[in-house]
C-alpha positions in Angstrom: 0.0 0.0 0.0 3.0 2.4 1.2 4.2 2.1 -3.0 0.9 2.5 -4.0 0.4 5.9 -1.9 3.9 7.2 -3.2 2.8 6.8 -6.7 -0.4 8.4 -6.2 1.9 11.0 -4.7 4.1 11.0 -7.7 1.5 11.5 -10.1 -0.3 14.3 -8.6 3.0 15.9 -8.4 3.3 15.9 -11.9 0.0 16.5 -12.9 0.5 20.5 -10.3 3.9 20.9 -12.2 1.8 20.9 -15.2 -1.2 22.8 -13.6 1.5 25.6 -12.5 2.8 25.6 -16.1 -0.7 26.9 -17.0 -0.5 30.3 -14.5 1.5 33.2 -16.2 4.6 33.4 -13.7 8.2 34.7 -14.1 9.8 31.7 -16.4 12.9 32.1 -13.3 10.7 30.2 -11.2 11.3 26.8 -13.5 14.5 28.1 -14.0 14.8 27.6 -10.4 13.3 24.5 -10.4 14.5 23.1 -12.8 18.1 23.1 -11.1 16.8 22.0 -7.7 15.1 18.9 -9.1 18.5 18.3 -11.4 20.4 18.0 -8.1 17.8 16.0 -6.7 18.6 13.7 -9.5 22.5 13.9 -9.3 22.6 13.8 -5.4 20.4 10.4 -5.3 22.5 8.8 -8.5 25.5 9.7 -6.6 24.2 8.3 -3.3 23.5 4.8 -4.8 27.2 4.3 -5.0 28.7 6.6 -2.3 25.9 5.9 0.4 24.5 3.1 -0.3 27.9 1.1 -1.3 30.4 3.1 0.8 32.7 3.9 -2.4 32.8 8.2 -2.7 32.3 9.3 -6.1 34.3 12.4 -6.8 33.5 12.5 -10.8 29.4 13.3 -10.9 30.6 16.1 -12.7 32.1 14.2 -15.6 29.4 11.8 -15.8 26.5 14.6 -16.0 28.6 16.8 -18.6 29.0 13.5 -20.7 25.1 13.0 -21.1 24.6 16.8 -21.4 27.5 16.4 -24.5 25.9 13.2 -25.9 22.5 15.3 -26.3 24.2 18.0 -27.9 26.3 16.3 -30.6 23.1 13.8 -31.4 21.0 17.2 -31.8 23.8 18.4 -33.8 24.2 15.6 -36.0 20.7 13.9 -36.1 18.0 16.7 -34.3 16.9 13.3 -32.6 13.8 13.6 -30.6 14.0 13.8 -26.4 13.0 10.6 -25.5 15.9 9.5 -27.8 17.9 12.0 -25.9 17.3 10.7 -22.2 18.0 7.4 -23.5 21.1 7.4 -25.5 22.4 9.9 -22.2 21.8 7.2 -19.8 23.2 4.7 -21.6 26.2 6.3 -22.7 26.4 7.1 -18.9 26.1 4.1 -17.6 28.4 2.4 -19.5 30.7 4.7 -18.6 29.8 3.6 -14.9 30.2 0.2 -15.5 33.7 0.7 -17.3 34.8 2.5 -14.6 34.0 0.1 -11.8 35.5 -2.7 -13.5 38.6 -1.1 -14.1 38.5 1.0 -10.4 36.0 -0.8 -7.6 38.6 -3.1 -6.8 40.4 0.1 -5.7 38.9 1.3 -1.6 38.8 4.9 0.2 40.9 7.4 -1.2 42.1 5.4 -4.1 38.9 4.9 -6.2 37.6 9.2 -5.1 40.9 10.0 -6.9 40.1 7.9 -10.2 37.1 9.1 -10.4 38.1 12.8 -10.4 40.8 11.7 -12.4 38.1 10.5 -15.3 36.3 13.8 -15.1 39.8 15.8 -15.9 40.2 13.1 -18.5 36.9 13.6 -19.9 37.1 17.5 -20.1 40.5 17.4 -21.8 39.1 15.0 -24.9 35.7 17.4 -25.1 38.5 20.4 -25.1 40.2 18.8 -27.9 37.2 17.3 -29.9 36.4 20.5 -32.3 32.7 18.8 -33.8 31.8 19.3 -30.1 32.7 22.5 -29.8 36.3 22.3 -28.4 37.0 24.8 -25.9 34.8 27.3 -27.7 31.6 25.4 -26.7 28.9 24.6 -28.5 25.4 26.2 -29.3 21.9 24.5 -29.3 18.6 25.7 -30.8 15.2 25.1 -28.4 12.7 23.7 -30.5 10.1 27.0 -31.5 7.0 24.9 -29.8 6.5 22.4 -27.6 2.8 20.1 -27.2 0.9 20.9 -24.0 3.1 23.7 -23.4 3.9 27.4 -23.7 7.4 27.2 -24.2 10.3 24.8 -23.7 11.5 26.2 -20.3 7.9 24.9 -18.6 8.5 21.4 -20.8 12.1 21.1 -19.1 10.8 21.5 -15.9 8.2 19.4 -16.0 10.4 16.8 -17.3 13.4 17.2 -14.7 10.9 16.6 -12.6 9.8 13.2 -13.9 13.2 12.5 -13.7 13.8 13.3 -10.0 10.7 11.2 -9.4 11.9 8.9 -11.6 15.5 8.7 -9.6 14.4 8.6 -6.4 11.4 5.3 -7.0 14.7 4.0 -8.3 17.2 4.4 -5.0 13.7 3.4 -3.2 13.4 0.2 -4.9 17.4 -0.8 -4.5 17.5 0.3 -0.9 13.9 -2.2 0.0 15.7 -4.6 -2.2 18.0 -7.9 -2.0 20.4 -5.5 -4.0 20.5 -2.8 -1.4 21.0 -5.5 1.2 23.8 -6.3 -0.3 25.3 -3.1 -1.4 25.1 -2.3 2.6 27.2 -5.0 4.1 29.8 -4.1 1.7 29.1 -0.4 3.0 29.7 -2.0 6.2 32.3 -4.6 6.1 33.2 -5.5 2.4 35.4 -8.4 3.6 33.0 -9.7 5.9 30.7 -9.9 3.2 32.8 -11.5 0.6 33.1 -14.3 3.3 29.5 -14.8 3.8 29.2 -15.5 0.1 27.9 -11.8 -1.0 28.9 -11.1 -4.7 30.8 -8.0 -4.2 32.3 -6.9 -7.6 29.1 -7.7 -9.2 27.1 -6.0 -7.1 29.0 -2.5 -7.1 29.4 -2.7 -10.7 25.2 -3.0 -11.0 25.4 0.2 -8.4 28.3 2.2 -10.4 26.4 1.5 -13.3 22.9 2.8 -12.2 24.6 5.7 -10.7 26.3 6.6 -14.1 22.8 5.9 -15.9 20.8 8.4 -13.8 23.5 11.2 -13.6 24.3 10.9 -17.3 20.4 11.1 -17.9 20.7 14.2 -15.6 22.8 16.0 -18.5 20.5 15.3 -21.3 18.3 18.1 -20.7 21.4 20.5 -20.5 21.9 21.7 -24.2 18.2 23.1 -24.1 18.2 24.8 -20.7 21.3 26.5 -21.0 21.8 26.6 -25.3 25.2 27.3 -25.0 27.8 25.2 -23.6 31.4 25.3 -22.7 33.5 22.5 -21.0 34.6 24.8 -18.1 31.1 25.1 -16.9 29.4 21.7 -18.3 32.3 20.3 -15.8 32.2 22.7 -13.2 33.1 21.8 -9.7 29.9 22.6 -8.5 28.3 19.0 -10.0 31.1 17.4 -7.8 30.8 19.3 -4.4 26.5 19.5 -4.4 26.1 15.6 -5.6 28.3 14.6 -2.6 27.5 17.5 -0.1 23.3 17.0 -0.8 23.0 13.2 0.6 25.5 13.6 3.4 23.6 17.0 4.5 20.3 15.2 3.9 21.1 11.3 5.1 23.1 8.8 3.1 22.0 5.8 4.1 18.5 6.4 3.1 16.6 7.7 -0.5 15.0 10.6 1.0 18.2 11.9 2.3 19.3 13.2 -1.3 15.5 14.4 -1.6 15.9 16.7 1.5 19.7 17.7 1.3 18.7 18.7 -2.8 15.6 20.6 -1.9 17.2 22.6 1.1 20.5 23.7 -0.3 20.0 24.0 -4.1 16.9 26.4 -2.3 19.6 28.1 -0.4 21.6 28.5 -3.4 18.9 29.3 -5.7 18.3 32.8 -3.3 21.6 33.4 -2.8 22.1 33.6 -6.7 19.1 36.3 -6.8 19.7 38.0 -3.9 23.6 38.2 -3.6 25.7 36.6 -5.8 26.0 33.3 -7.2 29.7 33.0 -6.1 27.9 32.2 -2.7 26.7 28.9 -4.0 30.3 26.8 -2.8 30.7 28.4 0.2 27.1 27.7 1.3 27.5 23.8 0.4 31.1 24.5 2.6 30.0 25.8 5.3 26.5 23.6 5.6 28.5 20.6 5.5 31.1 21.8 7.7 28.2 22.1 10.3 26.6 18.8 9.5 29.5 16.8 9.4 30.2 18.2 13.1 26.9 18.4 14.6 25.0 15.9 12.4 27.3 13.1 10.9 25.0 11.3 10.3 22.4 14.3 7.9 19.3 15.1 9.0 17.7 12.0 9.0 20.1 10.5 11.3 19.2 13.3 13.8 16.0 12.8 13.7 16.2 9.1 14.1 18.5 9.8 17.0 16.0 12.3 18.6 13.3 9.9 18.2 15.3 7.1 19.8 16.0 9.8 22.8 12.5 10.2 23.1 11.5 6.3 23.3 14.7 6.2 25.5 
């Protein structure tokens, strides 16, 4: 009944975002939005292998500008439709997952974070060098004039990054209720204690790394239409890295809504901060947030509220 209820949920989600697209407000509001579900997406895809699996993922960055370049050079080349888009994004992605846990998840701690920042460096540097995608000049995508349903493509972006997020976080939900995300925990926990009591580990990160690569690469294939212009400096800016890490620790790693809450309250914290201030502000925020957290609440904000509520039956 408790799935049930969450897709009723879902659905009546989506059906306001499309209400909402119907009122005449300022187009910065999905703007907004748009960006705040995004990291919703990113911050659960990253959590799947860092919180769920233990393994810290320092290349979300890489992964999400390598869906949002995969749209771009198939618009270029083809003008393929969206739903061809999202798929070739997150499959190019999570191949690119799966690749890289093969070669690096037999790597631990440290280790495996610095080959995976390493790919994203790697990954910029060909995209710098490759001039059909725009070298370092960047590259330039047309919005389609019209959109079905809609008034224009902004409101049809934020609609569907918000399928997405939806989409994302049913998936984290299913894998952490599932034998999967039984698994991927004791390795979290004790990888060699798990190895001993028969657990598939290799196979089972490299199903993780995979649908962590799938969902952020899908992340990126909205990208080339929000922004239109695109340039490797930003498309693999820093940013990608430090939220999709910083969101499920602030939120609760252990658990899908933790990504959920850490996305909503900081890329909303952000969000003001970029109208009100400056957007400079948005990495010291994330800093200084998780500074706090990581001091006061380890464990994210589920964890104190699970702590508070054991204090109470205490």
């Amino acid at each position: 009944m408790r799935g049930r209820a969450l897709l009723a949920v879902a659905v009546a989600l989506v059906v306001l975002a499309v209400a909402l697209t119907r009122l005449s407000a300022n187009q910065y509001y999905y703007f907004a939005a748009y960006v705040i579900f995004q990291y919703v997406v990113l911050a659960t895809a990253w959590n799947i292998l860092g919180g769920y699996t233990g393994y810290v993922n320092f290349g979300s960055a890489g992964f999400f500008a390598l869906g949002a370049y995969t749209a771009a050079i198939l618009i270029k080349a083809f003008q393929v439709p969206f739903p061809v888009l999202l798929l070739a994004a997150s499959t190019v992605g999570g191949l690119l997952g799966l690749s890289l846990g093969y070669l690096t998840l037999r790597l631990r701690g440290v280790f495996f974070s610095i080959a995976t920042l390493a790919l994203a460096v790697v990954l910029q540097t060909l995209i710098v060098n490759w001039e059909y995608a725009g070298g370092s000049r960047g590259i330039y995508t047309m919005r389609p004039a019209e959109v079905l349903f809609f008034g224009n493509y902004v409101e049809f972006l934020f609609v569907v990054m918000l399928i997405l997020a939806l989409g994302a976080l049913a998936t984290a939900r299913w894998i952490e209720h599932s034998w999967l995300g039984r698994g991927l925990a004791a390795i979290r926990d004790n990888e060699e204690a798990a190895e001993c009591m028969g657990v598939p580990t290799l196979r089972l990160k490299l199903v993780a790394a995979t649908v962590s690569g799938a969902l952020m690469g899908i992340a990126g294939a909205p990208f080339p239409y929000y922004v239109t212009y695109m340039e490797p400096a930003s498309t693999f800016n820093l940013d990608y890295a430090v939220n999709s890490l910083a969101m499920p620790m602030i939120g609760g790693a252990t658990t899908w809504v933790g990504p959920l809450l850490g996305a909503v309250l900081l890329g909303t914290a952000q969000q003001i901060a970029t109208v009100t201030i400056s957007s400079a502000l948005n990495l010291l925020i994330v800093g200084v947030v998780l500074v706090a957290f990581v001091i006061l609440a380890p464990d994210g904000i589920i964890g104190l509220v699970r702590r508070r509520r054991g204090g109470r039956h205490a």
